[in-house]
C-alpha positions in Angstrom: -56.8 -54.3 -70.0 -59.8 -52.0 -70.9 -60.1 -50.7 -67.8 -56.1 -49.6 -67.6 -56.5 -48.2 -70.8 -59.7 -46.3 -70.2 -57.6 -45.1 -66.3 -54.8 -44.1 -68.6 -56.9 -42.1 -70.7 -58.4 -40.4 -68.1 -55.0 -39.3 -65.8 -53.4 -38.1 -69.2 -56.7 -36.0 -69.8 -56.4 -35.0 -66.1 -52.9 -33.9 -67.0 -53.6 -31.9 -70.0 -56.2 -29.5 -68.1 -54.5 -29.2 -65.5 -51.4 -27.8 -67.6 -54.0 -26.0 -69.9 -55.1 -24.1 -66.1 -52.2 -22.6 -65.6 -52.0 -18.6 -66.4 -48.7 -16.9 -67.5 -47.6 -14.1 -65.6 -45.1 -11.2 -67.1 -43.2 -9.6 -63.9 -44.4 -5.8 -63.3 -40.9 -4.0 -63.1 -42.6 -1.4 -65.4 -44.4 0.2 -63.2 -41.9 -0.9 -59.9 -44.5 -3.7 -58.2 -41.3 -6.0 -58.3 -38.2 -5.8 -56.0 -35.0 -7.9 -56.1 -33.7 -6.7 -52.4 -30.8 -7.8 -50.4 -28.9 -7.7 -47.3 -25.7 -8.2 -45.8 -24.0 -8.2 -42.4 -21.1 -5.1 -41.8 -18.7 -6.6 -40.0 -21.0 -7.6 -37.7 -22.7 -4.5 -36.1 -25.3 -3.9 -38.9 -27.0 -4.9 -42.5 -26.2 -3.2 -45.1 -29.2 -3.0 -47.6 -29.7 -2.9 -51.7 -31.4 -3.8 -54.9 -31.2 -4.5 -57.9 -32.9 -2.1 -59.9 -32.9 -3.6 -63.4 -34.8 -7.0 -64.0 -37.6 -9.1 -65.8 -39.2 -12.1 -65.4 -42.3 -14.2 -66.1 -43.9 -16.9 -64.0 -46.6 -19.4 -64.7 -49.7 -20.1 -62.0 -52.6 -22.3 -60.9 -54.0 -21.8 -57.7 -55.4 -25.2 -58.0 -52.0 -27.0 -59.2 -49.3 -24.8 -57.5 -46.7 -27.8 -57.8 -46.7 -26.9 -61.7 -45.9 -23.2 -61.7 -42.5 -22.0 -63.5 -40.7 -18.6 -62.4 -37.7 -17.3 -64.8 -35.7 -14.2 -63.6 -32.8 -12.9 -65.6 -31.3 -9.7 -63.4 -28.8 -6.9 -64.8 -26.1 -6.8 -62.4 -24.6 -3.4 -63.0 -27.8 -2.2 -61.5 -26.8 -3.0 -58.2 -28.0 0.1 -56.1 -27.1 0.7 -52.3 -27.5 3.9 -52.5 -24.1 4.8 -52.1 -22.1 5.5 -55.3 -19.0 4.4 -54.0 -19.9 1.3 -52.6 -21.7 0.7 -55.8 -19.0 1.4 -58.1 -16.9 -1.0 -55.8 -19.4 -3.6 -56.2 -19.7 -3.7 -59.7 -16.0 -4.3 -59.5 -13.6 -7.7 -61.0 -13.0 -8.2 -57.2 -16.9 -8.4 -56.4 -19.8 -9.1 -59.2 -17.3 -8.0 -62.0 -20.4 -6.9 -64.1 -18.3 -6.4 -67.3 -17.6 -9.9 -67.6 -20.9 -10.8 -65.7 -23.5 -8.6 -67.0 -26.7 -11.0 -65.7 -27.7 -13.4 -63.5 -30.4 -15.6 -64.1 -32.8 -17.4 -62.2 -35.1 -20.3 -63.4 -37.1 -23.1 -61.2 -36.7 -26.6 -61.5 -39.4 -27.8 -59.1 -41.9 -26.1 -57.2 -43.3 -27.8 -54.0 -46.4 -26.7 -51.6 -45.5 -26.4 -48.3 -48.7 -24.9 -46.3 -51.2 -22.8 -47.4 -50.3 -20.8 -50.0 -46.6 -21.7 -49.7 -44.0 -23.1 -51.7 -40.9 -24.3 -52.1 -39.5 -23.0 -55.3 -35.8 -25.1 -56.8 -33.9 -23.7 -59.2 -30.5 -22.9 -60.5 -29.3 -19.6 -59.9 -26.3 -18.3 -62.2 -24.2 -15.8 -60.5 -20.8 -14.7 -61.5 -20.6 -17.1 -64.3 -21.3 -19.8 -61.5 -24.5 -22.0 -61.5 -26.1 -23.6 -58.8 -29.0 -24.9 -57.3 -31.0 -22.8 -54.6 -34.2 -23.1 -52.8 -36.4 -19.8 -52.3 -39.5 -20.0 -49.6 -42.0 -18.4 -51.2 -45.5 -16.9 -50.4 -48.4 -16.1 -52.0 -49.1 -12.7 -50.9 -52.1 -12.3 -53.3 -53.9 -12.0 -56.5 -57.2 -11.2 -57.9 -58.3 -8.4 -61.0 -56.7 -4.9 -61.0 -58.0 -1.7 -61.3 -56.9 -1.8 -65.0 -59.4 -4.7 -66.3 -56.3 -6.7 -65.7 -55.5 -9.5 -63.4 -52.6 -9.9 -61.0 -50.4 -12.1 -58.6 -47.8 -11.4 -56.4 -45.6 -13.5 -54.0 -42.2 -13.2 -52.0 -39.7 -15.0 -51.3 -36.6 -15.3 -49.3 -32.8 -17.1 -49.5 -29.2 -17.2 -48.7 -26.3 -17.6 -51.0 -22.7 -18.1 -49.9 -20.9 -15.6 -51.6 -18.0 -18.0 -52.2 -20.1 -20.6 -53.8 -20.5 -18.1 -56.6 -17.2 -17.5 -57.1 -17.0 -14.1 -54.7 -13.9 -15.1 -52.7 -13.2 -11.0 -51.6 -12.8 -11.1 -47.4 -15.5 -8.9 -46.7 -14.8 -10.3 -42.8 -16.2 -13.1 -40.6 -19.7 -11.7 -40.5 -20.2 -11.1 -44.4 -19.9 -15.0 -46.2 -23.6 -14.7 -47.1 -25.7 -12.1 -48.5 -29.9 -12.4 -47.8 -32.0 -11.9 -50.8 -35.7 -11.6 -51.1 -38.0 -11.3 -54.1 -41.4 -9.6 -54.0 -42.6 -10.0 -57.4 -45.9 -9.0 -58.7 -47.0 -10.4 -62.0 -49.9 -9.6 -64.8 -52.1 -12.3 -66.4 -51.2 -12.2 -70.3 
């Protein structure tokens, strides 16, 4: 009985420095070392591109315990940018993301599981159009280490599809355009 307790002892220990390890991150959309990008097929013959300008997040990281990180994201949809005002207007639309009534969408992690080196996949639920769902991002570490500022950084990217009628976007944008491609390149400072 000892012995169980004194194992006990030492995986909840274990536990505690392992959390205690892990550094929060505040996404750098300040200074524009974070993009929100994403694509979309036009009817067929090409991708139409875009961002989302306006975002913020934060993530939590250990290298040594990458299973425990966190990422939040929480976007402003109105910022939708494809840099065409038209199209942009259009999307901002009741028809499409209806920003009035849908002014964010959010994104936050529910698991987190290595897959290679330096690779993950990242769960969550995404809310979209007043819709919430679960999703699955790949991610990447693409680095980290100290800044020129005194400061220390990490960055990663990642990459999913969404059905756009899953959300609740039932426009008939044609055959070719059910699901949009988004990827995240997000670059975070140490706090």
């Amino acid at each position: 009985m000892k012995i169980v307790k004194t194992a006990f002892a030492v995986a909840a220990l274990s536990a505690l420095s392992t959390a205690a390890t892990a550094a929060d991150y505040v996404v750098d959309t300040k200074n524009a070392h974070a993009s929100i990008n994403f694509r979309i097929k036009h009817l067929g013959f090409s991708w139409l591109a875009g961002r989302f300008d306006k975002f913020t997040g934060t993530f939590s990281y250990d290298d040594k315990n990458p299973d425990a990180s966190k990422v939040k994201i929480e976007i402003d949809t109105a910022s939708v940018d494809t840099n065409h005002a038209e199209r942009d207007k259009h999307l901002r639309a009741a028809d499409l993301l209806d920003t009035d009534k849908f002014p964010t969408a959010t994104f936050e992690s529910t698991s987190v599981k290595s897959s290679g080196p330096e690779k993950a996949t990242v769960s969550g639920k995404l809310t979209l159009h007043g819709v919430t769902k679960d999703i699955v991002i790949e991610t990447q570490r693409v680095g980290g280490g100290k800044d020129p500022w005194g400061g220390y950084r990490d960055g990663f990217t990642g990459t999913t599809t969404l059905k756009l009628a899953d959300f609740g976007i039932s426009r008939d944008l044609g055959p070719f355009s059910k699901e949009v491609e988004l990827t995240l390149d997000i670059e975070g400072i140490k706090q």
